[in-house]
C-alpha positions in Angstrom: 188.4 74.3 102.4 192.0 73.2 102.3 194.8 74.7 104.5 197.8 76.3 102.2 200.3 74.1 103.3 198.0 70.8 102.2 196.6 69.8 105.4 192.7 70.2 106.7 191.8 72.7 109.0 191.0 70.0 111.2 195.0 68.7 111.0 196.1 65.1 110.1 196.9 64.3 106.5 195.5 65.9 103.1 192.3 62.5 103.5 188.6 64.1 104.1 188.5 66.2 107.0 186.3 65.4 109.7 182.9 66.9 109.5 181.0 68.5 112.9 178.5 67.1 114.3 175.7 69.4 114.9 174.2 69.6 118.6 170.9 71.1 119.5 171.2 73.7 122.2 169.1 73.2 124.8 166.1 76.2 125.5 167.3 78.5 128.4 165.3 78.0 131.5 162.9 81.4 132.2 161.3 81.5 135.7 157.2 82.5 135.6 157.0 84.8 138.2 153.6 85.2 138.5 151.9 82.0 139.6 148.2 80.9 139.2 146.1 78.6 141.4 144.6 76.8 138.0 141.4 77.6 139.3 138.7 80.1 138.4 135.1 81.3 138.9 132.9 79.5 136.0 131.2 82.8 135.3 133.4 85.5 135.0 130.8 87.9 133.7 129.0 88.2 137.5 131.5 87.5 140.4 130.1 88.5 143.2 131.1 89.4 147.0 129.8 90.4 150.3 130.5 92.0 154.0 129.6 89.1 156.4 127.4 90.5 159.2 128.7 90.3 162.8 128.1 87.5 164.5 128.4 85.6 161.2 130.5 82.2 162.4 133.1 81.4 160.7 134.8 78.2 162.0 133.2 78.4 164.9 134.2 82.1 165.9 132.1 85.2 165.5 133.3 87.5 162.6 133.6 90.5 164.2 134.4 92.6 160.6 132.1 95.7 161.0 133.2 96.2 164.8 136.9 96.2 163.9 137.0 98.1 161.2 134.2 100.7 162.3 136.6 101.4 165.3 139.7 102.0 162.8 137.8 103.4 159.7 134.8 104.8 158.5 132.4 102.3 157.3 131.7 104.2 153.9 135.5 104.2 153.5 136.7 100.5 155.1 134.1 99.2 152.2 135.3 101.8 149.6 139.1 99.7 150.1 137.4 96.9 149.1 135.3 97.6 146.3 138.1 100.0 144.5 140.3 96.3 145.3 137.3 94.8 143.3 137.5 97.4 141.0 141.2 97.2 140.4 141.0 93.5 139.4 138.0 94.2 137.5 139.6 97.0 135.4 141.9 94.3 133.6 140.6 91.5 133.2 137.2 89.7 131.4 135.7 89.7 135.1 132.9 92.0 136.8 132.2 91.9 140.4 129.7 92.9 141.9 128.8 93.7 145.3 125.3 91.8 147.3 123.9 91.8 150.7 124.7 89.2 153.2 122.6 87.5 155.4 124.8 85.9 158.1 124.6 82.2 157.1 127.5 80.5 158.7 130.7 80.5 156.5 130.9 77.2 154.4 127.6 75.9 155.0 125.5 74.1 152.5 124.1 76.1 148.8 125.5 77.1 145.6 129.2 77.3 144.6 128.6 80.5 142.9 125.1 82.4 142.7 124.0 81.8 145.8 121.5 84.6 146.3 122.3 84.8 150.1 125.3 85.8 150.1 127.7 86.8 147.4 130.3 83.8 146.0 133.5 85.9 147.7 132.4 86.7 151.1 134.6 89.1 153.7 134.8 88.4 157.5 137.4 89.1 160.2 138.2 87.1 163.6 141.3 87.1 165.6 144.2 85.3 163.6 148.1 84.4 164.1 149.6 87.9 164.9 152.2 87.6 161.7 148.8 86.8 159.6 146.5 89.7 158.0 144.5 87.7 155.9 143.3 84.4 154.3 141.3 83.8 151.5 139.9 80.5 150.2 140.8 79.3 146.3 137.8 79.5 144.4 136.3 76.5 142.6 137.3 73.6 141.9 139.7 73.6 144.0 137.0 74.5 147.0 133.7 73.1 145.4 131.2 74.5 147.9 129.9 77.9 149.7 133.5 78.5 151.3 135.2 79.1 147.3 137.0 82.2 147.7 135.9 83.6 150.9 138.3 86.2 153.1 138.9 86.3 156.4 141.1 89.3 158.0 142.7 89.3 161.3 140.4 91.1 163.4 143.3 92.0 165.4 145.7 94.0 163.1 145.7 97.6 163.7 144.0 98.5 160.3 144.2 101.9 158.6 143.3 103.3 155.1 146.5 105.5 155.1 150.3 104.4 155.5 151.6 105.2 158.3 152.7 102.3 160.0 149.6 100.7 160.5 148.4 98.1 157.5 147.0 99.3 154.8 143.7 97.9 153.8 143.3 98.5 150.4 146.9 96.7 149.8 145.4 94.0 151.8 142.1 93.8 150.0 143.5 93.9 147.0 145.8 90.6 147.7 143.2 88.4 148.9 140.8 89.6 145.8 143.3 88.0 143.7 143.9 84.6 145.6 139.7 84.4 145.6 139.9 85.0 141.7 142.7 82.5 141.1 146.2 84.0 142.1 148.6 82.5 143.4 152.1 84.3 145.1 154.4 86.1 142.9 158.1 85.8 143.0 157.8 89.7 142.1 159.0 92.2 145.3 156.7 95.2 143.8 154.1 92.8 142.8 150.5 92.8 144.8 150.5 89.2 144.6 154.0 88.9 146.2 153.7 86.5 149.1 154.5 89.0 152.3 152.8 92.4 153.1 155.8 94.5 152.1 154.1 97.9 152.8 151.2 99.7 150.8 150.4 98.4 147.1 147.5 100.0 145.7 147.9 99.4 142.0 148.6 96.4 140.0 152.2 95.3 139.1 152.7 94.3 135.3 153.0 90.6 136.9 149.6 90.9 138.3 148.1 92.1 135.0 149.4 89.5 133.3 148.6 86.4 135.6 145.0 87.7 136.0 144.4 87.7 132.3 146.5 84.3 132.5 143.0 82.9 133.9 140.1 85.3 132.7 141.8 87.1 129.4 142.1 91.0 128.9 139.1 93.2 129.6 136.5 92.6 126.6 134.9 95.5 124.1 131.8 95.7 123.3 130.0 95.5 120.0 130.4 99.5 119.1 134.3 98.9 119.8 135.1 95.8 118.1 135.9 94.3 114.7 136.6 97.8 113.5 133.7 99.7 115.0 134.6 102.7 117.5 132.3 105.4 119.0 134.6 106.9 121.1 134.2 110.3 119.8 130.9 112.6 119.3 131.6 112.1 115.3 131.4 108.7 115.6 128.5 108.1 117.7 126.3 105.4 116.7 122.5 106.3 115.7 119.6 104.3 117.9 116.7 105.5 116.0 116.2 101.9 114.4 115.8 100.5 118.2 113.5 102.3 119.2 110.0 100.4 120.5 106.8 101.1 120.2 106.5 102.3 124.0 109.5 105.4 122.6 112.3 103.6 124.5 115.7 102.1 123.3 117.3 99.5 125.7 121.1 98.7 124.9 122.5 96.1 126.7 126.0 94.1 126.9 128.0 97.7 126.5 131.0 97.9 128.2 133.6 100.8 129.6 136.7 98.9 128.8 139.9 100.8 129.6 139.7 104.2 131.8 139.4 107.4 129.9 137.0 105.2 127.0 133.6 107.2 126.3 131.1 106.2 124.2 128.8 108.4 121.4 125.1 107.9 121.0 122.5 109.8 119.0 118.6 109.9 119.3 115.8 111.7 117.5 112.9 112.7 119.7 109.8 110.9 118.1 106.5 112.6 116.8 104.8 110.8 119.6 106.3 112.3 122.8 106.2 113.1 126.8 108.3 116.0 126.3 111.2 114.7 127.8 114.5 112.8 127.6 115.7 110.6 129.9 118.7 108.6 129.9 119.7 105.8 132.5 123.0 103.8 132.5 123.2 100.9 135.1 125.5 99.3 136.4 124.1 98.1 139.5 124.1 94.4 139.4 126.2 94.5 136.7 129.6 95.1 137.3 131.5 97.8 139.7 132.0 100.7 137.1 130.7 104.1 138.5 128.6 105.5 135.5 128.8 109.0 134.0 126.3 110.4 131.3 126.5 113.9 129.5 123.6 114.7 127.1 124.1 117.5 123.9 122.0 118.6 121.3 123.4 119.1 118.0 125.3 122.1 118.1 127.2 120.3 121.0 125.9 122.1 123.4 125.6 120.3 127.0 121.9 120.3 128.1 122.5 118.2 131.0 125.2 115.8 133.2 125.0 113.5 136.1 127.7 111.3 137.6 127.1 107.8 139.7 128.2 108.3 143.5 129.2 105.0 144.0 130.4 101.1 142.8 127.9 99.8 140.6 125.8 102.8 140.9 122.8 103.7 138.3 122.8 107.0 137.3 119.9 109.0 135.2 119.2 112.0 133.7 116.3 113.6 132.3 116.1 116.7 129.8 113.1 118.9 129.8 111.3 120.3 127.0 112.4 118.6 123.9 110.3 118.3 120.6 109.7 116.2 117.5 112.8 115.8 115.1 115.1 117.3 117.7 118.0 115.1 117.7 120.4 114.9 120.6 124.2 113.1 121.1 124.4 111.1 124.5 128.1 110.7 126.2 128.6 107.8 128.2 131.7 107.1 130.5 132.9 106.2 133.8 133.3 108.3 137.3 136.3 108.3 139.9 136.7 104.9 141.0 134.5 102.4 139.3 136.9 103.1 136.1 135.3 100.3 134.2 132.7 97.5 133.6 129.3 96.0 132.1 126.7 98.4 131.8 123.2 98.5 130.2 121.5 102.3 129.1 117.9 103.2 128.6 116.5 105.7 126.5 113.2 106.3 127.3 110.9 109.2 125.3 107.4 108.0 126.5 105.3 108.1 129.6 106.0 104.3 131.2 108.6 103.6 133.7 112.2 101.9 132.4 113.0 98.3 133.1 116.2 97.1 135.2 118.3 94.9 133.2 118.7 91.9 135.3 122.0 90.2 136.0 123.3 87.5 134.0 122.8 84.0 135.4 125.5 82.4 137.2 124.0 79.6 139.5 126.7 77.1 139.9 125.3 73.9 142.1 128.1 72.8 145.0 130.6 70.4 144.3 131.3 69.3 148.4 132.8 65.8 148.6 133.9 65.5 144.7 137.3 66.8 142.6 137.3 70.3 144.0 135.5 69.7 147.2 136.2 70.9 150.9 139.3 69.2 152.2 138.8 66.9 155.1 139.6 68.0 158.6 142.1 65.0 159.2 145.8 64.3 158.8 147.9 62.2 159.0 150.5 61.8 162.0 153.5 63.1 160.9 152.4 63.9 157.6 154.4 67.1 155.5 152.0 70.0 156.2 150.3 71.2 153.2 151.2 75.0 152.7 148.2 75.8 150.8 145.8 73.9 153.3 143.9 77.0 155.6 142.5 75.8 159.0 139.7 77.9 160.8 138.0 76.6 163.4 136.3 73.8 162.0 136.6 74.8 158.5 139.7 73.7 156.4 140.2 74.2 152.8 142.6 75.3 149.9 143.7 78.6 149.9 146.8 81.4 150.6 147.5 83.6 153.2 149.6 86.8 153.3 152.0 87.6 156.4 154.1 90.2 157.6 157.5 90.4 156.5 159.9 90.1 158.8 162.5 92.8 157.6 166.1 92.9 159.0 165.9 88.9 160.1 169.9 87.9 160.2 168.9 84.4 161.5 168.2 84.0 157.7 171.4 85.3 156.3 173.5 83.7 159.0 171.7 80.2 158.3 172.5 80.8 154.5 176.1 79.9 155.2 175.0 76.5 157.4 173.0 75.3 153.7 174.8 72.1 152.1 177.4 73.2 149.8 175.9 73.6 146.3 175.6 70.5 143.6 177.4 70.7 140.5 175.2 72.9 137.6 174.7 76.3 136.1 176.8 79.4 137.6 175.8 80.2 141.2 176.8 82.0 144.1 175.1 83.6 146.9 175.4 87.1 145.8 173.8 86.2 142.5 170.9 84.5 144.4 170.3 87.7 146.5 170.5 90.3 143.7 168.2 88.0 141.3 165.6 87.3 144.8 163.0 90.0 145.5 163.2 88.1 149.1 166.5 89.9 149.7 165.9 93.4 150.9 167.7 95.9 152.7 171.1 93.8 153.2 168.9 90.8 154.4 166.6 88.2 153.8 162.6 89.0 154.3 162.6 85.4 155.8 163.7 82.1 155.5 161.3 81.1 153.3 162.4 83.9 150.9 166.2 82.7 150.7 164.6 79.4 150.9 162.9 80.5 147.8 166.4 82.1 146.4 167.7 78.6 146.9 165.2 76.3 145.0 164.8 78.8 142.0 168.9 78.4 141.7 168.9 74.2 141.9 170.4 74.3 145.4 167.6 71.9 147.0 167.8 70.9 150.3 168.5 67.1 151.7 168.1 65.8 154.9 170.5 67.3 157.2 169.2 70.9 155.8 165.7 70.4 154.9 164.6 73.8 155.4 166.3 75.3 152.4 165.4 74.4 148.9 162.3 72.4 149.6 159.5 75.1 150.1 160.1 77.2 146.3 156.9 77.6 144.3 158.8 79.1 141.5 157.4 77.7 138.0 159.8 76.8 135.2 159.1 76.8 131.7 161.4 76.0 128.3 
């Protein structure tokens, strides 16, 4: 298009103005805030875990974890903390963990990467460690390839408590170093469980930890009466098991799944000509998973004949009604108790006079991988050699993993030494109030640490060189286009 007075837009004479050139604009740069070890168990159906007993070495030095936390807590409720952390993780994600017996093997000796059947693959000690340190936990495989994949150790000498006040919390604490053992890394995420410094008491997953835990194992599955357009949520759509039924009167149903809280599932059964006179229902999830079962049993008119709730993680729970007859027919109700909101489950229906079979656990064996990609890393380092943040020393046991430490909250040595960091490069708008409101690491009018303006820093461009070394070099924050 011309100008009136003759001339191009562009200016110059009335000749062919100059045409644009077009210019691809680059993608925006998004930070990941959640962060993943790129590691995970190889059977996600069965994790397992396990409360090393006392006296249990590990590196060298007795675990002392019943002592310590029997003199803090209760031992029914220090071991509730972690198996409602087990739980939690377990309620989102294509996981189920399940809790085994222990047998006091020392930690990181020789047997299975995961399905070792003396001890479970995540296995939970305490000894005295660095006063800012509450806990360490191991990367599972391949990073660690052998018997020490995703084992915790808590600092025997923290003043532990199951409330906050104060004291640390357990459950925040349990929760944490369930998620390094399943694969998480630190998030850049303040309110995050995953966020790298105890920050006070976290008892619930952040939106970031949802999403980097189904990063590695997906979203908690449904079962085949809740997929591809099937539902029996609801007592008009419960599923009829009639057709299952063997010739001993009993129905076994396995691979069902309580997949969000809240979900039930709707059953119906007609008592056979052939008889005992009796229904009885089991749903198990012992072995399974860590979902506290619930059944409720109705006859037709909806009336309840009978209910029984699990007492516990991974609990089997059964009921039996008395006194039913041929062609009676009767709904079952099937849900989840407080705690254990979710997980794998098997039921039993049994009409006849011989004893129900347990449904066994899914295999998982998973032979060591010591000494190849993934193995134990070696005791030895070179003099003078960058320490490797991830690397956890023990006694004599070394290996990949994370720790979590103790904030330290009003620390001005790390606001003050913001001002002694090499004056920034040329690049995208920054300034130093933009780094702190964009950092969960500023808090309060101050840095959590150095390592959290450090973090500030690197996630901004501003590395470090070699007269300031400590900022801008340490950052695990992930870009992505």
């Amino acid at each position: 298009m011309s100008h009136p007075n003759g001339r191009s837009r562009v200016g110059g004479s009335s000749s062919s103005p100059r045409r644009a050139r077009p210019a691809l604009e680059g993608l925006e740069e998004r930070l990941l805030l959640y962060a993943t070890l790129g590691a995970n168990w190889v059977y996600g159906a069965k994790i397992t875990y396990s409360f090393a007993p006392d006296g249990t070495s590990v590196g060298g030095t007795p675990s002392t974890l019943f002592q310590t936390m029997d003199s803090r807590i209760s031992r029914a409720d220090w071991q509730k903390a972690f198996q409602s952390a087990a739980a939690t993780w377990q309620a989102v994600a294509g996981i189920n963990l399940v809790q085994v017996a222990d047998n006091g093997q020392a930690f990181g000796g020789s047997g299975n990467q995961q399905g070792d059947t003396r001890f479970g693959d995540i296995r939970i000690g305490a000894i005295p460690l660095d006063t800012a340190t509450l806990g360490a936990a191991f990367a599972p495989p391949p990073i660690n390839g052998g018997t020490l994949a995703g084992d915790i150790v808590l600092n025997s000498t923290t003043p532990w408590t199951n409330v906050y006040y104060g004291a640390r919390d357990l459950t925040t604490v349990a929760i944490h170093e369930f998620g390094h053992a399943l694969g998480m890394d630190h998030s850049q995420v303040y309110y995050a469980d995953m966020y790298a410094y105890y920050v006070g008491q976290r008892q619930s997953l952040n939106s970031d930890d949802v999403a980097g835990i189904q990063s590695i194992y997906g979203a908690r599955p449904r079962d085949a009466f809740n997929s591809n357009g099937y539902s029996n949520q609801y007592w008009y759509q419960a599923m009829g098991l009639d057709p299952l039924r063997s010739n001993l009167n009993q129905i076994r149903l396995p691979n069902l799944d309580i997949s969000y809280p809240g979900q039930t599932e709707w059953f119906w059964v007609t008592v056979p000509s052939s008889n005992s006179g009796k229904l009885t229902v089991q749903m198990q999830s012992t072995g399974l998973s860590s979902l506290t079962p619930a059944i409720s049993v109705y006859d037709v008119s909806l009336n309840l004949k009978g209910t029984v709730d699990g007492t516990a993680y991974g609990d089997t729970a059964t009921i039996t009604v008395p006194g039913v007859s041929a062609g009676q027919a009767y709904f079952i109700r099937l849900s989840s108790s407080s705690g254990g909101w979710t997980g794998a489950y098997g039921m039993q229906v049994n009409f006849g006079n011989y004893a129900m079979t347990p449904f066994p656990p899914p295999y998982t064996v998973v032979a060591s991988q010591v000494g190849g990609p993934g193995g134990f890393i070696p005791m030895t380092a070179d003099v003078g050699a960058e320490p490797d943040e991830d690397l956890i020393r023990i006694g004599d046991l070394a290996g990949n993993g994370d720790a979590l430490t103790v904030a330290a909250f009003g620390d001005r040595t790390a606001s003050w030494s913001a001002f002694a960091a090499p004056s920034p490069t040329p690049g995208a708008p920054w300034s130093m109030a933009n780094a702190q409101n964009a950092s969960a690491g500023w808090w309060g009018g101050s840095w959590i640490s150095v390592n959290a303006l450090d973090d500030a820093l690197s996630s901004w461009g501003r590395d470090g060189d070699d007269a300031f070394p400590t900022f801008g070099k340490q950052s695990k924050v992930q870009r992505r286009a």
